[in-house]
N, C-alpha and C positions, 0 to 999 in steps of 0.2 A: 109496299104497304100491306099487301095480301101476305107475303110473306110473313111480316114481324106479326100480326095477326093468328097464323096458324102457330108458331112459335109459342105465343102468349097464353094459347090455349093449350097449348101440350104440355107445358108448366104447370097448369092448372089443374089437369088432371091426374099427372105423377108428380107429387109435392116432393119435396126433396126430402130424405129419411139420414138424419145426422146420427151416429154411434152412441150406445148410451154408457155413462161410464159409471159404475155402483161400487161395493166394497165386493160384489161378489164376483165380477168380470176377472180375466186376468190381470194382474198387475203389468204396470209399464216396464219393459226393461230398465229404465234406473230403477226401479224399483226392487228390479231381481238382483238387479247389482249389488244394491246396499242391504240386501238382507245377504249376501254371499260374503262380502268384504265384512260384515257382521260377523259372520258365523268363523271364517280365517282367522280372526282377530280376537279369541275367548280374551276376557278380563281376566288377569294374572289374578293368581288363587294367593289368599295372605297367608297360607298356611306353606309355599313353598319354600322360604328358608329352613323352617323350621325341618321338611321333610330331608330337605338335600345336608343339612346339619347332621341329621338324625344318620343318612345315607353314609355321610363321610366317617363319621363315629363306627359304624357296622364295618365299615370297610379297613378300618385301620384297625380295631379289633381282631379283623380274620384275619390284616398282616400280621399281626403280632401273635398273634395264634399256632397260624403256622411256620414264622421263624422260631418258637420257642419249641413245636414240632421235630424241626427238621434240622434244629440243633440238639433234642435228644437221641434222635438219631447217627447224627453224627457221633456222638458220645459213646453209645451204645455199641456199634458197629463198626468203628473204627479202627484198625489194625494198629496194636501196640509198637509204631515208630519212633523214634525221634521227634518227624514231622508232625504225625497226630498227635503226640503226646503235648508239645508246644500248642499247637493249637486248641486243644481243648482244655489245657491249663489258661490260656487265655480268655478261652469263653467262660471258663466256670468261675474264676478269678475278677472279671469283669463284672459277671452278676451277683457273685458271695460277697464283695467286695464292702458291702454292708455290716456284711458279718465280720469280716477277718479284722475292719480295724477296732473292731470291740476288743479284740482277744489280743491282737500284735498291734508293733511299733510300723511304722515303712519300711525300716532296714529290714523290720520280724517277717514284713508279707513278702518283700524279696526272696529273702532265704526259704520260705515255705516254698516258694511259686518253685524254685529248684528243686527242694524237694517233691513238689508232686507230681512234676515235670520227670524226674527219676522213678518215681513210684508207679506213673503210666507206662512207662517205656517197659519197664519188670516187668510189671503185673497187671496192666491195664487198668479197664476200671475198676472192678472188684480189688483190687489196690489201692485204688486213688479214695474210693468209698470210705475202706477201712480207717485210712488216715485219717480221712476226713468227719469221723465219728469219732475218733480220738479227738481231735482239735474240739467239735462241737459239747464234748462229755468233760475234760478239761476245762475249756472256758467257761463251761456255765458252773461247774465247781469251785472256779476257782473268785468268780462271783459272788458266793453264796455269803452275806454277810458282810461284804466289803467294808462298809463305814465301822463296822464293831471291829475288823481286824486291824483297819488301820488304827482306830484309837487306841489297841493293844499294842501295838507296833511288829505286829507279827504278817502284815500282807502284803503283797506282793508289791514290787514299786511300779508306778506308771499305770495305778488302776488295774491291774493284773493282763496290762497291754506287754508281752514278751519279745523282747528285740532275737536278733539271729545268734546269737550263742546260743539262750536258750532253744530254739527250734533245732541248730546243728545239738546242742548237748544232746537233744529228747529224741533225734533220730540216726545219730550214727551208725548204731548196730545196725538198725534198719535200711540203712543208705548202703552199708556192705554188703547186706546180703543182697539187694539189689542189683548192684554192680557185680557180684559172684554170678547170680542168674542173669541179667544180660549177656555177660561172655562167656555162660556155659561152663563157668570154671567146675573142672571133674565131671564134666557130663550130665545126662539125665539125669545116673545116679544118687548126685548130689543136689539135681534143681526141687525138689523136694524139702529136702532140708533146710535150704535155704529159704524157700516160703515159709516154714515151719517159724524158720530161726526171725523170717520179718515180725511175720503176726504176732510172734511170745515177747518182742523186742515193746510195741506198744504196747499189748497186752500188760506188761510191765511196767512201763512210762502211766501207761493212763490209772493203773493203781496208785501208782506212788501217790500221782498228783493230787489225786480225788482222797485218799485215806488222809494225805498233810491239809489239805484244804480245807476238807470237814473235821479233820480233828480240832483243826485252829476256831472252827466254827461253834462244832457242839460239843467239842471234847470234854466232859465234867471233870477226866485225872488222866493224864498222862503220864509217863512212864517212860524212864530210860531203857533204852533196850540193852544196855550190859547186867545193869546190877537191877532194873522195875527200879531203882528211887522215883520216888513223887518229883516231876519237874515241871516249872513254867511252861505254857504254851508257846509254842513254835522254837524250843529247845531244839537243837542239831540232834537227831538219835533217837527223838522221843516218840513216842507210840500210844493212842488210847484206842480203848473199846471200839467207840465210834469210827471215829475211823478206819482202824484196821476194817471193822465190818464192813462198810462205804467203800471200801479198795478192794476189797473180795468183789462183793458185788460188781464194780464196774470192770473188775478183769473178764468175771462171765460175761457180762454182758458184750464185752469186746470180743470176744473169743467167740461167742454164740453170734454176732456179725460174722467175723472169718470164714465159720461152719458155713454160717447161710448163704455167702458169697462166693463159696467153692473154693476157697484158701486153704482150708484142713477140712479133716474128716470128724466127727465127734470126738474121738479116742485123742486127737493132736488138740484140741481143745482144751481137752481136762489138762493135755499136758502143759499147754501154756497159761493154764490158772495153777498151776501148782507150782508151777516156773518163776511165775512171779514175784508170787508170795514170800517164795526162798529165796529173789535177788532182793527185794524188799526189806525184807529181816536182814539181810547181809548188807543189805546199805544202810540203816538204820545203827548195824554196829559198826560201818565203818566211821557214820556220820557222830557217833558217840566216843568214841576212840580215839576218831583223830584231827577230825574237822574244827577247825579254829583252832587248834593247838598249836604251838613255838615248834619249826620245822616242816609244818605243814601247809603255809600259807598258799601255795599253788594250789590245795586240796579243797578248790571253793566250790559253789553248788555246781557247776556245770561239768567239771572233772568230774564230781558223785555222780550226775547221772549219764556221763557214759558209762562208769563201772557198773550201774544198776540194769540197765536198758544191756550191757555187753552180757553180765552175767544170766539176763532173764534168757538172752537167746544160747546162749555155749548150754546152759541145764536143761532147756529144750530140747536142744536139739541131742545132747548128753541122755535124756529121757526115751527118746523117739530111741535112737540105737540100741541100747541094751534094756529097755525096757517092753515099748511098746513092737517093736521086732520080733521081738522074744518070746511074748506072754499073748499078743493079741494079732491074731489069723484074720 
C-alpha cells in the first residue's frame, strides 16, 4: 500500500509530456513518401506529342538532307565506269523522272537512260549535264505554244512526249563519238576531237529543234530554203527569221555549257555554233529537196536528223583541223 502510494505521487510530480504535432514539425515518413512518389511521377505535359511530332519531322528532314548530300556526292566524284555510270543514271533517272515523262514516251525514257548511261561512261558528268541541258532546252521549246500548233496541225505527236527513234535519231553522232572515246579509238590524239565532235553534235540537235519549234510558234513568214518561196508553217525545208534566230541562240548557249563544263575551250565553241548552223541549212535543203518526195519515202524525220546531228559533228571537227590548228596558238 506504501508502495502504490509513493508511485502515485511520483506521477504527480512528473506528468507525462506527450509529442506535439503542428504543420511546422517534421513530416511523418508517409508523408515523405508521398511527396517523393509525387515528385517521380510529373503530370505528362500536353504539349508532348506535339514536341516528339515536331522531333520526328527535324529528323527525317536531316535524313533526306543528307542522302540528297551524299548522292551529289556520289555524282560528283565518281569515276567515269560502267558501274557508276548505271548507277547514277539510276539515281538521277529516279528523281528527273518528273521531268522526263513531260518530254518522252516510256520506250523515249528507255532509250535516253542508255544514252546517258553511255554519255557518263565517255565523259562523265560534265557529259551527262550537257545532254541533259539539251533535253531541258528542247522540251520546253518544244512546248512553247502547244495548243496553237496542234490546232495548226504542225506539232509534235504525243504532246511533244518523243519515243526512242527520236532520242537514237537526235544522238547518234553523239553516241559514236562516245564509243570512239571509250575505246581510245586513235589515241589521245583523236580523244579530243571526239569530244569536240559530241558537243557540235547536240549543239546541233538542239538548234534544229528550238529554231522549228519557234518558228512553228512565232514564225510571221517562212521560207523555203532552196528557192525563199513564201511557205506554210511547219513545211519540210522552211526556215523564218524567228526562228533561225531562236536556233542561233540556243546553239551558244549549248556550247557556252560545253566551255563551262570543261568539254571545249572558247575557240571549239564558236566552232560548234558555226557548225551547226551549216548542218542546219544543209538539212533544211535536204528536208526541201527530198523529203516526202516519190523515191524518198525511207527519208523521214529521223533519217534527217542523223544526217543533221552527223554533219554538225564531221564540220566540227573538219573546222577544229584545218582551221582552228592552224590559225589559233
Amino acid at each position: 500500500m506504501a508502495s502504490i502510494s509513493s508511485t502515485l505521487l511520483l506521477l504527480n510530480s512528473s506528468p507525462l509530456r506527450f509529442p506535439r504535432f503542428s504543420g511546422s514539425s517534421s513530416p511523418s515518413p508517409f508523408a515523405r513518401s508521398h511527396r517523393l512518389t509525387h515528385r517521380t511521377n510529373p503530370e505528362p505535359s500536353s504539349l508532348s506529342p506535339t514536341v516528339n511530332r515536331s522531333d520526328g519531322a527535324t529528323t527525317a528532314a536531316t535524313s533526306m538532307e543528307g542522302a540528297v548530300t551524299e548522292a551529289m556526292k556520289l555524282i560528283q566524284t565518281a569515276s567515269p565506269t560502267w558501274k557508276s555510270a548505271v548507277a547514277n543514271n539510276v539515281l538521277i533517272f529516279v528523281l528527273g523522272s518528273p521531268l522526263l515523262v513531260t518530254g518522252l514516251s516510256a520506250s523515249g525514257i528507255a532509250a535516253a537512260f542508255l544514252l546517258g548511261t553511255l554519255t557518263w561512261r565517255a565523259y562523265g558528268s560534265a557529259g551527262f549535264l550537257l545532254v541533259a541541258a539539251y533535253f531541258v532546252l528542247g522540251t520546253a521549246a518544244t512546248k512553247v505554244k502547244m495548243s496553237e500548233k496542234e490546232a495548226q496541225g504542225v506539232a509534235e505527236k504525243k504532246k511533244g512526249r518523243r519515243g526512242p527513234r527520236s532520242v537514237i535519231g537526235s544522238s547518234a553522232a553523239g553516241c559514236v563519238c562516245a564509243f570512239l572515246s571509250i575505246y581510245q579509238v586513235g589515241g589521245s590524239a583523236f580523244s579530243q576531237l571526239f569530244r569536240l565532235g559530241f558537243v557540235s553534235s547536240f549543239c546541233t540537235k538542239v538548234s534544229d529543234t528550238v529554231s522549228s519549234e519557234i518558228g512553228k510558234a512565232f514564225g510571221k513568214t517562212t521560207y523555203l530554203a532552196t528557192n525563199f518561196k513564201i511557205v506554210p508553217r511547219g513545211t519540210e525545208g522552211a526556215m523564218s527569221v524567228e526562228g533561225t534566230l531562236a536556233g542561233l541562240l540556243a546553239s551558244c548557249f549549248l556550247a557556252s555549257v560545253g566551255c563551262f563544263l570543261g568539254q571545249i575551250t572558247p575557240p571549239e565553241a564558236a566552232v560548234c555554233v558555226l557548225a551547226s548552223q551549216i548542218a542546219n541549212l544543209g538539212e533544211s535543203i535536204i528536208g526541201a529537196s527530198f523529203q516526202d518526195k516519190e523515191g524518198f519515202e525511207w527519208l523521214n524525220n529521223d533519217v534527217v536528223n542523223v544526217i543533221n546531228i552527223s554533219l554538225g559533228s564531221i564540220v566540227a571537227i573538219l573546222m577544229q583541223q584545218f582551221i582552228l590548228q592552224n590559225w589559233v596558238k
